[in-house]
VOPAGU-2260 file (C-alpha; in pm, 1 decimal, decimal comma):
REM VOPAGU-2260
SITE   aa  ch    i         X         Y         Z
SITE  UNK   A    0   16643,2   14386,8   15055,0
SITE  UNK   A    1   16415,9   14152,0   15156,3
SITE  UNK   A    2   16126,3   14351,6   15086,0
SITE  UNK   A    3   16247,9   14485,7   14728,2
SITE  UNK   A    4   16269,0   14061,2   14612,9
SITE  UNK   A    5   15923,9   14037,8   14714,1
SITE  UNK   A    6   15784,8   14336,9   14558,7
SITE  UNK   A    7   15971,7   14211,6   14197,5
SITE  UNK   A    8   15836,7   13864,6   14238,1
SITE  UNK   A    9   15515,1   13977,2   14220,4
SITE  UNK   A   10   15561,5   14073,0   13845,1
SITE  UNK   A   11   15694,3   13719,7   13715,5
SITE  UNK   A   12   15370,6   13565,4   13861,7
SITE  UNK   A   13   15120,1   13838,8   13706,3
SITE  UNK   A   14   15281,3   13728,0   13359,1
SITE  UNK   A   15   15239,1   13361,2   13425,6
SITE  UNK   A   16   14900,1   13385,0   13541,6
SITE  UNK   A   17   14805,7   13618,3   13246,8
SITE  UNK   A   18   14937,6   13362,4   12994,4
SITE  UNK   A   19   14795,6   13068,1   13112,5
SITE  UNK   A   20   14471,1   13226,8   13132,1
SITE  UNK   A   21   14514,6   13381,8   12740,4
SITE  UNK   A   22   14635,2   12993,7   12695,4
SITE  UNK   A   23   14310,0   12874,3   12864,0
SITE  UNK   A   24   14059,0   13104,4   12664,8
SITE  UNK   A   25   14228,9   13007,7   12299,4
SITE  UNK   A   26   14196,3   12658,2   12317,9
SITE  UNK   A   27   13890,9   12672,2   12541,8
SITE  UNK   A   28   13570,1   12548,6   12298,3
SITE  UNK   A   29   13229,3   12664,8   12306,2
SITE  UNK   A   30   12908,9   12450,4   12199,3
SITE  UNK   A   31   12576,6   12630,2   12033,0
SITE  UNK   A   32   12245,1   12460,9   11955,6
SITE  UNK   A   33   12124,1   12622,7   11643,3
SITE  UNK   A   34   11755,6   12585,2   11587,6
SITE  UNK   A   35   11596,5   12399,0   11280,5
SITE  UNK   A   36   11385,8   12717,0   11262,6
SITE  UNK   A   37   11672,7   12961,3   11157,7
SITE  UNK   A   38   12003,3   12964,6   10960,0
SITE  UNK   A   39   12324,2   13002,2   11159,2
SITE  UNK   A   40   12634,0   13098,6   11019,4
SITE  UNK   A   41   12972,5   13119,3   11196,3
SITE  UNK   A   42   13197,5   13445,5   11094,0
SITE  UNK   A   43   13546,9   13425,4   11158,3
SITE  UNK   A   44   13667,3   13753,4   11314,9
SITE  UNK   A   45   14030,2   13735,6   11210,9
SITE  UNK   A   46   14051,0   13623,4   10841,6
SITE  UNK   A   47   13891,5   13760,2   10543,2
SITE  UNK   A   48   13887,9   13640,6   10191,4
SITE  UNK   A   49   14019,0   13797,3    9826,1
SITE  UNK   A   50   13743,0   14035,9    9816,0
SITE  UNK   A   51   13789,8   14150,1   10175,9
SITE  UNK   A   52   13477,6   14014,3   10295,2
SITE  UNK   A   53   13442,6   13770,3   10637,1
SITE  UNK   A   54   13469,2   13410,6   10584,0
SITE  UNK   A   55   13174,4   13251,6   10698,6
SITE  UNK   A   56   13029,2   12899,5   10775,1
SITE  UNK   A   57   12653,0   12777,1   10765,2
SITE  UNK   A   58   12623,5   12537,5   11037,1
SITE  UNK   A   59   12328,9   12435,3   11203,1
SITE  UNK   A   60   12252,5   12158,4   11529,8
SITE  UNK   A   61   12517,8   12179,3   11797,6
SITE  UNK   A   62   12814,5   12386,4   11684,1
SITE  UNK   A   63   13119,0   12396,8   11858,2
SITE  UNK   A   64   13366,3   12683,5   11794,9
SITE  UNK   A   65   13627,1   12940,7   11988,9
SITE  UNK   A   66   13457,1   13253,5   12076,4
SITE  UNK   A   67   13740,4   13489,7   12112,0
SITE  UNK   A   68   13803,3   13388,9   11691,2
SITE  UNK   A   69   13416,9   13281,1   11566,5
SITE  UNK   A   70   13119,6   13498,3   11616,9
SITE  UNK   A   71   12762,5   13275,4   11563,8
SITE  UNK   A   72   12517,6   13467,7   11411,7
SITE  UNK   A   73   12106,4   13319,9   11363,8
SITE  UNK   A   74   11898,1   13452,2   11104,0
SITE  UNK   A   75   11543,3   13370,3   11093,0
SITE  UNK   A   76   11449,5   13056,6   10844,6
SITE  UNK   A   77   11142,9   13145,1   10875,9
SITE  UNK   A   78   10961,5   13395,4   10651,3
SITE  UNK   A   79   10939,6   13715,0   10897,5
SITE  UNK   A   80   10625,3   14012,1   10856,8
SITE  UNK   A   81   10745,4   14321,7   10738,4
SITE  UNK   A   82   10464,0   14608,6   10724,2
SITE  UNK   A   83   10486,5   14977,3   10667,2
SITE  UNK   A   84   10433,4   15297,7   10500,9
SITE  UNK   A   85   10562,5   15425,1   10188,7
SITE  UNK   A   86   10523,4   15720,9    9999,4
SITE  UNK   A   87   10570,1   15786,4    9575,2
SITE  UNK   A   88   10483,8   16050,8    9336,0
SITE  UNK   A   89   10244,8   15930,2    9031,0
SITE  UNK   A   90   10351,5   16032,9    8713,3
SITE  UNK   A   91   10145,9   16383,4    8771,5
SITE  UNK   A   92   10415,1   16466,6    9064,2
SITE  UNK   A   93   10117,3   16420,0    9322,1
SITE  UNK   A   94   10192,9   16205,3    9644,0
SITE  UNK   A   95   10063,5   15875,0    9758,6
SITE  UNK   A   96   10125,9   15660,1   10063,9
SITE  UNK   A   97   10026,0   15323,2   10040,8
SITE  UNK   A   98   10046,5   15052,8   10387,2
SITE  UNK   A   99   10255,0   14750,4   10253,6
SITE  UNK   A  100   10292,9   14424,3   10454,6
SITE  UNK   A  101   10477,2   14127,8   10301,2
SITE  UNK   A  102   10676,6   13822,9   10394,2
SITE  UNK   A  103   11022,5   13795,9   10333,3
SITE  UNK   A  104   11316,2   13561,1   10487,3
SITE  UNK   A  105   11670,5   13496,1   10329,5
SITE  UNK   A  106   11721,9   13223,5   10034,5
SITE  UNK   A  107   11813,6   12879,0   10229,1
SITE  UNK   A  108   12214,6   12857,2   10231,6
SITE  UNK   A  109   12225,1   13214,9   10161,4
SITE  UNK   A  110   12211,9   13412,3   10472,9
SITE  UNK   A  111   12620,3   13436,1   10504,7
SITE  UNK   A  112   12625,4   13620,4   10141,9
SITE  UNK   A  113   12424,8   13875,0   10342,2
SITE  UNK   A  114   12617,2   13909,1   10600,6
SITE  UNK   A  115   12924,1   13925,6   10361,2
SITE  UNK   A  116   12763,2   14179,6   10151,5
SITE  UNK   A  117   12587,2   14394,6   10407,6
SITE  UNK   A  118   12735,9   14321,8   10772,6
SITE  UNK   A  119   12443,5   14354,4   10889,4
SITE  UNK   A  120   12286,5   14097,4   11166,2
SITE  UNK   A  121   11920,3   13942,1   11258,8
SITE  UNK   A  122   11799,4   14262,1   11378,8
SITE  UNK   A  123   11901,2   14505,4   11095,2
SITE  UNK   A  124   11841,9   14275,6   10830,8
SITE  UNK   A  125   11462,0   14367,7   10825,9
SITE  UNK   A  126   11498,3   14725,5   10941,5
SITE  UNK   A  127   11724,4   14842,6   10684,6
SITE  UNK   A  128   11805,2   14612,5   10401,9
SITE  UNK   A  129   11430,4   14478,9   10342,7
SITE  UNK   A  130   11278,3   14784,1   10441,5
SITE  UNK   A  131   11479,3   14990,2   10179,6
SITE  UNK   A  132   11408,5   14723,7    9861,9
SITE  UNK   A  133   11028,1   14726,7   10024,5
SITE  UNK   A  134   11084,9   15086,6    9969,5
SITE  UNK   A  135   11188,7   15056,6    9635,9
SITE  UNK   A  136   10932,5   14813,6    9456,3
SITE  UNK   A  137   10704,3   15077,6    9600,9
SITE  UNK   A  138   10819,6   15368,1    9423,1
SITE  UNK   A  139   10859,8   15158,8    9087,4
SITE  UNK   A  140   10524,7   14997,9    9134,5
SITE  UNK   A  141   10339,4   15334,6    9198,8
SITE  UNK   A  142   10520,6   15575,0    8943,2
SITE  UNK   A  143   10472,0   15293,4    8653,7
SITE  UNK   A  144   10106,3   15250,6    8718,3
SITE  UNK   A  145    9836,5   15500,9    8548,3
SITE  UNK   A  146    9668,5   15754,6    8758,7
SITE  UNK   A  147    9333,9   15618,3    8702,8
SITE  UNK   A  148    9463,2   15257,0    8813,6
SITE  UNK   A  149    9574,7   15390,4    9184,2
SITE  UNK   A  150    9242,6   15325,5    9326,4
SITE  UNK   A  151    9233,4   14918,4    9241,0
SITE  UNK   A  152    9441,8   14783,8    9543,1
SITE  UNK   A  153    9483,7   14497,2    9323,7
SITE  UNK   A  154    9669,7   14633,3    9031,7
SITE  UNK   A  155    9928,8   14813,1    9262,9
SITE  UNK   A  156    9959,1   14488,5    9448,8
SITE  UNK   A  157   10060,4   14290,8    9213,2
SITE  UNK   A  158   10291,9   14540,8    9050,6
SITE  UNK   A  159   10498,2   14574,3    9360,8
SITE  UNK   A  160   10503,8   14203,3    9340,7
SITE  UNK   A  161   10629,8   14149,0    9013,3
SITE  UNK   A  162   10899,1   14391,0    9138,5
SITE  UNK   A  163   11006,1   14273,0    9428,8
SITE  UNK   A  164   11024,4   13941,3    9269,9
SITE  UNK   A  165   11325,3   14096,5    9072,8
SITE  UNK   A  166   11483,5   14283,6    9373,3
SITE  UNK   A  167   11464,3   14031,2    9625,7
SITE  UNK   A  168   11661,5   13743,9    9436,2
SITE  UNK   A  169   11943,9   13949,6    9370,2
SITE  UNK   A  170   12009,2   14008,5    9776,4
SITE  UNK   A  171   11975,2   13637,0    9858,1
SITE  UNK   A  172   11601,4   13705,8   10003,6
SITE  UNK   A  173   11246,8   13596,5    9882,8
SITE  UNK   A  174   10899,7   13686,9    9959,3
SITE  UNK   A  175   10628,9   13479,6   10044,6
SITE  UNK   A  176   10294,6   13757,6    9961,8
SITE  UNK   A  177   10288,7   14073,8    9960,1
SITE  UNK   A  178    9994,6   14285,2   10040,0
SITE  UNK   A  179    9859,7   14669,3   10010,3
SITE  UNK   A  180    9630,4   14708,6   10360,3
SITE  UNK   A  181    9556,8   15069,4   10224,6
SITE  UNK   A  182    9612,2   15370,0    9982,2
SITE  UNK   A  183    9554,0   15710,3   10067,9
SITE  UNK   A  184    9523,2   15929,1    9766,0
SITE  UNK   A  185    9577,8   16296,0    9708,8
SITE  UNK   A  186    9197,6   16480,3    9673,3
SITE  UNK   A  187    9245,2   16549,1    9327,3
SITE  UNK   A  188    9303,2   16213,0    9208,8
SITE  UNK   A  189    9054,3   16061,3    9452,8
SITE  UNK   A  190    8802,3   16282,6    9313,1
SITE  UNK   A  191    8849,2   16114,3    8935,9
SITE  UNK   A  192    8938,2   15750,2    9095,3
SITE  UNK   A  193    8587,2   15768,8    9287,9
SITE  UNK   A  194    8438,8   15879,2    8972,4
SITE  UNK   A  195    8584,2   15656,7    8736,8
SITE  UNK   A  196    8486,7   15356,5    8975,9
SITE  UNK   A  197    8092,3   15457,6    9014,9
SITE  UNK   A  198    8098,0   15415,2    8639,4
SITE  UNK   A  199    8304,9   15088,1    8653,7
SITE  UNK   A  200    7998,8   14961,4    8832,9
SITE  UNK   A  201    7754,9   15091,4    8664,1
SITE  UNK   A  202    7868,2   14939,4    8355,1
SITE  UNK   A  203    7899,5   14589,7    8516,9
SITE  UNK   A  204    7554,6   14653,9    8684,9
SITE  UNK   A  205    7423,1   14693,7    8326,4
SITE  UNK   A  206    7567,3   14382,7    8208,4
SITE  UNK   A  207    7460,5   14153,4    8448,1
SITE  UNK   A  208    7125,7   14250,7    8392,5
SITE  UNK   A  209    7180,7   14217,0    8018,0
SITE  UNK   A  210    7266,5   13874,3    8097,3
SITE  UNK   A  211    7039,1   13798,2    8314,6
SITE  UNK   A  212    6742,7   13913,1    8055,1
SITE  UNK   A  213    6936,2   13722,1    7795,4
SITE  UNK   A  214    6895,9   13398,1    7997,7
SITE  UNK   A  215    6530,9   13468,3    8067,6
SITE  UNK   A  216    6447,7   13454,0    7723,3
SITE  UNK   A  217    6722,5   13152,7    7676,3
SITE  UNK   A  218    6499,1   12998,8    7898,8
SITE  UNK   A  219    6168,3   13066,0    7787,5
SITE  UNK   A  220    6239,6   13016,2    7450,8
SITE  UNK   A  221    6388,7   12639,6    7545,5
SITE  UNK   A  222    6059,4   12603,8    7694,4
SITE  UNK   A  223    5842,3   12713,9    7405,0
SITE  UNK   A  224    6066,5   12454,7    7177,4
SITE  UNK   A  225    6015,9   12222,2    7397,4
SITE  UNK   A  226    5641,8   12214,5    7423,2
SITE  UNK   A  227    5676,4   12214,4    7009,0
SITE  UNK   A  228    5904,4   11909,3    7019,3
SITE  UNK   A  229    5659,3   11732,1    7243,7
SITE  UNK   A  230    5364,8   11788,7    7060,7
SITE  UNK   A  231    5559,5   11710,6    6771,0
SITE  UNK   A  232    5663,0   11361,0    6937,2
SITE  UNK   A  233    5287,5   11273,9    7038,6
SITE  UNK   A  234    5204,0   11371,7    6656,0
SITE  UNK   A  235    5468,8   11110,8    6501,4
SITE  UNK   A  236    5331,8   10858,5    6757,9
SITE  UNK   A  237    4982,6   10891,1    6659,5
SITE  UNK   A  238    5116,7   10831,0    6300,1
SITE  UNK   A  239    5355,6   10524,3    6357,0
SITE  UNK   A  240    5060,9   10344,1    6586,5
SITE  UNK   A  241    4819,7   10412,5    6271,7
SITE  UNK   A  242    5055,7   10312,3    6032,9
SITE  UNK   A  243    5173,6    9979,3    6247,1
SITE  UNK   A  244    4834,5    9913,6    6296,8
SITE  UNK   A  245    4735,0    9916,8    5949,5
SITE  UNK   A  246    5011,6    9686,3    5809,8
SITE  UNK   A  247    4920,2    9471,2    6053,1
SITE  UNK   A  248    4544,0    9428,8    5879,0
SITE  UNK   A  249    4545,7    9056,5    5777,5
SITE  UNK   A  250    4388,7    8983,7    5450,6
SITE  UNK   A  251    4035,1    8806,4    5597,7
SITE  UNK   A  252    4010,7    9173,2    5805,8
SITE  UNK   A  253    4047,5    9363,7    5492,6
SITE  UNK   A  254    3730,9    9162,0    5285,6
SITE  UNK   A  255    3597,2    9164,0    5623,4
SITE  UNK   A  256    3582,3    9550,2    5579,9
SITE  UNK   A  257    3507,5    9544,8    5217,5
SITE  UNK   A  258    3152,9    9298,7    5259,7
SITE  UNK   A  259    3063,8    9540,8    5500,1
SITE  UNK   A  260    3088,4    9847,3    5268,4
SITE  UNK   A  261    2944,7    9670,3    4983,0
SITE  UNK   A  262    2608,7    9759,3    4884,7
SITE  UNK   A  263    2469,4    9455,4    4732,0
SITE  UNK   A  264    2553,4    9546,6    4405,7
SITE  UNK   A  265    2784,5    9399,7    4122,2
SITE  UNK   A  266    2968,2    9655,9    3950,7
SITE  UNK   A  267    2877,2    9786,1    3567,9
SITE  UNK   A  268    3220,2    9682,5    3499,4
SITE  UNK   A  269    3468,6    9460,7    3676,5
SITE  UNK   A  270    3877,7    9525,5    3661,0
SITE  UNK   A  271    4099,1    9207,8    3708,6
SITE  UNK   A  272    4182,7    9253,3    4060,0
SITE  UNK   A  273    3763,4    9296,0    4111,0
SITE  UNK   A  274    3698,9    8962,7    3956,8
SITE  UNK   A  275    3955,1    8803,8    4130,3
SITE  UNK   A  276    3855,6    8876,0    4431,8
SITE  UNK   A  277    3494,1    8798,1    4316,7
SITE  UNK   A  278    3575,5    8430,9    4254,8
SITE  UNK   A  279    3794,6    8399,4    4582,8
SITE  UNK   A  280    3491,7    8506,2    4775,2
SITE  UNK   A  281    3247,9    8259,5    4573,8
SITE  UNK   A  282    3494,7    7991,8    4681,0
């Protein structure tokens, strides 16, 4: 009898211990630094909202908060490398892989509406969300861009830009660059790509040596003008000095100069002006 009261006290104490230690892990508070460099939300593993979707919290610096209810999940702030390989079919139903890296992080404040959308956490985000609109712009890009265009790195570039630019936004993410490392081409379209390029340069080589004949003779025919201006400027100076010098004749100089040209001899006939000066000289 003894024995049996023993054995059924044991249960009792198994239930008190096992409530005060639920008690103790309830109320029991945990504190979380959360890096400046990354957004932290807080999920709350019990409640959803209207749409069915986890309520969630951005916090960030020291959060406190009960683990057995709140789950703390960091996202990167920062804007994280995401490079692959991705393959579309040009409008002639030929394939192409192209080698994409870009730079993408979630929209500041906006990590939780991925989380609520997606469920997805840190390490998936990247892997399957960004990867598949990556994925996507790619396929756009290529199949909207002519045949012949394929071979500029640039134009693809920057139409896989323009689209993720629309995709992105719409998930709560946004891209910092995005850049095409390579393109490998089918042989039949490198064949026409190669060809159409040779004569791409060709073309410019032509130009540039248009233009560079065109300032030659720019140049030399500044130079000829130039010479003809000068001349033309020593001319006019010759002039002016002659001209300057000869108004500045006072009147002695000029009957100076007309004694000395006079022969001796008095005119057959003498005009007013003549005998005027006649009788100033007499004087």
């Amino acid at each position: 009898m003894e024995r049996l009261l023993k054995i059924k006290g044991v249960k009792p104490v198994l239930w008190v211990l096992t409530v005060l230690f639920t008690a103790i892990i309830f109320t029991s508070w945990w504190g979380e630094r959360i890096p400046s460099t990354a957004q932290g939300i807080k999920v709350d593993t019990w409640e959803q909202n209207e749409e069915g979707q986890p309520i969630v919290e951005h916090v960030s610096g020291w959060t406190w908060y009960n683990p057995v209810r709140y789950e703390i999940i960091k996202y990167a702030g920062e804007y994280q490398e995401c490079s692959g390989n991705f393959t579309f079919f040009t409008q002639e139903k030929l394939p192409v892989q192209v080698s994409v890296s870009t730079f993408v992080r979630p929209i500041r404040m906006q990590a939780g509406k991925i989380y609520q959308s997606y469920r997805v956490g840190p390490k998936e985000l990247y892997s399957t969300l960004v990867n598949r609109l990556i994925n996507d712009a790619v396929k756009k890009a290529g199949e909207g861009t002519p045949t012949d265009k394929l071979g500029s790195f640039t134009d693809l570039q920057l139409a896989i830009n323009q689209q993720l630019d629309k995709s992105l936004p719409a998930e709560f993410l946004e891209q910092k660059n995005t850049v095409v490392t390579d393109i490998v081409l089918p042989q039949e379209i490198a064949v026409s790509v190669r060809a159409k390029i040779k004569a791409a340069e060709e073309i410019a080589n032509q130009r540039q040596q248009t233009a560079l004949q065109e300032e030659t003779n720019k140049r030399t025919l500044m130079e000829a003008q130039g010479e003809t201006a000068v001349r033309r400027e020593r001319a006019n100076a010759t002039a002016m000095a002659i001209q300057k010098e000869a108004s500045e004749l006072t009147e002695l100089q000029i009957r100076k100069m007309w004694i000395d040209k006079w022969d001796g001899k008095l005119p057959t006939y003498v005009t007013g002006d003549q005998m005027q000066m006649l009788m100033q000289m007499k004087k």
